[in-house]
N, C-alpha and C positions, 0 to 999 in steps of 0.2 A: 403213561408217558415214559420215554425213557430216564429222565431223574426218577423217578417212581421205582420204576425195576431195580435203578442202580440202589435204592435205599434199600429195599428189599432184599437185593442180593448179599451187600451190608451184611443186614439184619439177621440173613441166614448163616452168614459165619458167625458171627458176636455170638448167637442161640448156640449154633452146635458146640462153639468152642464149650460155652458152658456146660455141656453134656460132658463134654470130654472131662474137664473137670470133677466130674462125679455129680453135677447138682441135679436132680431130675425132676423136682416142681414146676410146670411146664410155664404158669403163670412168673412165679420169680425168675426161671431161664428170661423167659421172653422182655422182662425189665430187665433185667441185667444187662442182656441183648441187645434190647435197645439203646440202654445207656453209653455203650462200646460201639456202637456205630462209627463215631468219632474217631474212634481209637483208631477200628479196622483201616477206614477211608483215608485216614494220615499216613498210616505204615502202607501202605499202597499206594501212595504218591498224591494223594488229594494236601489240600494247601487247610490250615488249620480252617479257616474261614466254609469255605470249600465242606470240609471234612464235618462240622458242626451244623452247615446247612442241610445236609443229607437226616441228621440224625433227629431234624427238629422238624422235618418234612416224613420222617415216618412217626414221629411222636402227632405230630399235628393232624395228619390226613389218615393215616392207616393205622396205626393203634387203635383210636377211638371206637374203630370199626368192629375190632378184637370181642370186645365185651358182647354183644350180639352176633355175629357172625363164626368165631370160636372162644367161646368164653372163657377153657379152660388156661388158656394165655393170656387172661387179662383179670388184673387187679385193683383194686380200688386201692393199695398198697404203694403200686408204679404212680408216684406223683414225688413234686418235689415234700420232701417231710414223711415221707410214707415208710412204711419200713422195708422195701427195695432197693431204698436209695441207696446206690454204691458208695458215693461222696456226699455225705450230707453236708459237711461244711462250706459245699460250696455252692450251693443253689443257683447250681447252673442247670438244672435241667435239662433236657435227660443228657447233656454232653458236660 
């Protein structure tokens, strides 16, 4: 669906940026990544609400998939408490 893609499109900038960054663990990228969803979709004109439902709709539907389908992006780590977590204090997950 097209929300789908748009999370995914997301999701492929939040990942690369962190490439850019120098991180190359491809499961930590891909938390990271995801957790920046948010981020990206705000600074792009999505509305905070908006910008949090995109990030919680590739956490929810398309991550999960991660662990079987490419495992080497997924962690049993990316959770809220995990050691992924960008913002632990805030347990907002993944946004």
């Amino acid at each position: 669906s097209y929300t789908v893609d748009i999370a995914w499109a997301l999701q492929t900038v939040a990942h690369e940026s962190y490439h850019l960054l120098g991180y190359t663990n491809e499961a930590q990228v891909d938390c990271y990544g995801m957790q920046s969803i948010w981020f990206v979709a705000s600074r792009l004109g999505a509305s905070v609400p908006e910008a949090q439902a995109f990030a919680n709709l590739f956490a929810m539907r398309i991550y999960p998939l991660r662990q079987t389908e490419t495992p080497t992006y997924w962690s049993a780590q990316c959770r809220d408490g995990g050691a992924y977590v960008l913002r632990p204090k805030s347990h907002a997950f993944p946004s």
